[in-house]
C-alpha positions as CSV (number, residue, x, y, z in Angstrom):
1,X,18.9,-7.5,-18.2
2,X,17.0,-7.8,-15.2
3,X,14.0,-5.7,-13.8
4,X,15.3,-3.1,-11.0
5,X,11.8,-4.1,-9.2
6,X,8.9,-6.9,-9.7
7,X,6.0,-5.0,-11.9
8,X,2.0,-4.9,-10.5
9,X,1.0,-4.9,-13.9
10,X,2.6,-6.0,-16.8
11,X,1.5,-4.0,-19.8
12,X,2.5,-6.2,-23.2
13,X,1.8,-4.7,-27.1
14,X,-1.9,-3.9,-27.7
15,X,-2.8,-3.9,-24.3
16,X,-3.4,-0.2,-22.2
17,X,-4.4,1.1,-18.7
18,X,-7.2,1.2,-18.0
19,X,-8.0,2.4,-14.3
20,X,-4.7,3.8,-11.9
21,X,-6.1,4.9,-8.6
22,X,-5.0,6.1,-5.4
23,X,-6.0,6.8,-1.9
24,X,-4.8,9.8,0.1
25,X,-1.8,9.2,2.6
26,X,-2.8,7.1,5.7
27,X,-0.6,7.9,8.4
28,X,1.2,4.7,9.5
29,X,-0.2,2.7,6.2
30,X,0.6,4.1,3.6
31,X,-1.4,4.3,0.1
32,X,-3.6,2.3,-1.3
33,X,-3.5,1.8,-5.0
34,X,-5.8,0.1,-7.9
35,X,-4.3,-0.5,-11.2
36,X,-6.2,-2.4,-14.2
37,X,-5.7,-2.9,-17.9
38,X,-7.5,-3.8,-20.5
39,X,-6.1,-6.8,-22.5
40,X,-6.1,-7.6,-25.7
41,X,-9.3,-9.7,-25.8
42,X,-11.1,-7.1,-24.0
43,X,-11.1,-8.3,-20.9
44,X,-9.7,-6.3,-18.0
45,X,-7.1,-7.6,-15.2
46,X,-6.5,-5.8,-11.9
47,X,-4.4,-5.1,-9.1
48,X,-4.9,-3.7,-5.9
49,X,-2.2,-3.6,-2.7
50,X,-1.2,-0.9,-0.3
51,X,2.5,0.9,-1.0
52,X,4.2,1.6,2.4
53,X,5.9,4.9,3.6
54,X,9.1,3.0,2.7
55,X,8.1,2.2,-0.7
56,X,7.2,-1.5,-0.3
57,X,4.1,-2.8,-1.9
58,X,2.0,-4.9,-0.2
59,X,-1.3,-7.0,0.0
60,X,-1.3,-7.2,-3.2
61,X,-4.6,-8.8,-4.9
62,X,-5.0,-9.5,-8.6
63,X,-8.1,-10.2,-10.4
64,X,-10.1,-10.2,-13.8
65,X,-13.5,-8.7,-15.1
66,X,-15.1,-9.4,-18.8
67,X,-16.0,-6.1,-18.9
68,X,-15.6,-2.4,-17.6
69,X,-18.6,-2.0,-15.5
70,X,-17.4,-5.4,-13.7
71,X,-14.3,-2.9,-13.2
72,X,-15.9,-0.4,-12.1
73,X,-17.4,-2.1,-9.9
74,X,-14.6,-4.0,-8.2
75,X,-13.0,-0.1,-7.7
76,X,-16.2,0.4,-5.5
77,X,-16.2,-1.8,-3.2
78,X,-12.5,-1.3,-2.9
79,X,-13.6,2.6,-2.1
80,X,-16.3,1.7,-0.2
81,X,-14.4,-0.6,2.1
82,X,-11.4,2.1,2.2
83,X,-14.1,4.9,3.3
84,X,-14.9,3.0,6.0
85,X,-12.0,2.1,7.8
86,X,-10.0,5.0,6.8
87,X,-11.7,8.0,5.5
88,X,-10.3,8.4,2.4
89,X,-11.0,6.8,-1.2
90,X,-8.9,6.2,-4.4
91,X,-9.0,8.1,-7.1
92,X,-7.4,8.8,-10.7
93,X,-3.8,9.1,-10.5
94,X,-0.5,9.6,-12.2
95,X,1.5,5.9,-12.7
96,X,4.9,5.6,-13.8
97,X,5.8,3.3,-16.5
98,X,9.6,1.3,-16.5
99,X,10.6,-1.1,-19.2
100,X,11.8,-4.5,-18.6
101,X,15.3,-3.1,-17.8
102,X,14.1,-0.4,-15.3
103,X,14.3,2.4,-17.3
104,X,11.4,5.2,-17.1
105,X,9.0,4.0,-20.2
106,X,7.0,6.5,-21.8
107,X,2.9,5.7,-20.8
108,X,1.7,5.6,-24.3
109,X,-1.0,2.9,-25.6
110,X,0.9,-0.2,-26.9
């Protein structure tokens, strides 16, 4: 069956989340959002995009740290950059989790 909706972050068995962020509401924008898991090997992979008032995620840019002060710091200057132009920051957050077939997935570790 196919996905309802093309996934940020693809969470497979023995990986978990990490890091899920997100900014305040920005008039006319939207809100930001920074997602990250850490894989298997230890490593952590993230996304970061802007979800619009009609639900449409955009600018979306992935990346990967070794380890979770890298992380960390990648969150900053994605706050730091957000404080600047807008006022607001991200920070921890509620994510939803579907399974392949777009059903609501419970957010448990793998």
């Amino acid at each position: 069956m196919k996905p309802k909706a093309q996934a940020i972050l693809n969470i497979d068995e023995g990986e978990e989340i990490a890091c899920a962020c997100a900014s305040a509401h920005i008039p006319q924008t939207g809100i930001y959002k920074f997602l990250a898991k850490k894989t298997k090997e230890g490593k952590y992979q993230w996304a970061h995009f802007v979800q619009r008032e009609n639900g449409v995620k955009e600018k979306i840019y992935r990346g990967e740290t070794e380890t979770r002060e890298q992380l960390d710091e990648v969150l900053a200057i994605m706050n730091r950059n957000l404080k600047k132009f807008f006022g607001t920051e991200m920070r921890p957050a509620d994510y939803d989790v579907y399974s392949l077939d777009g059903k609501k997935a419970s957010s448990r570790i793998h």
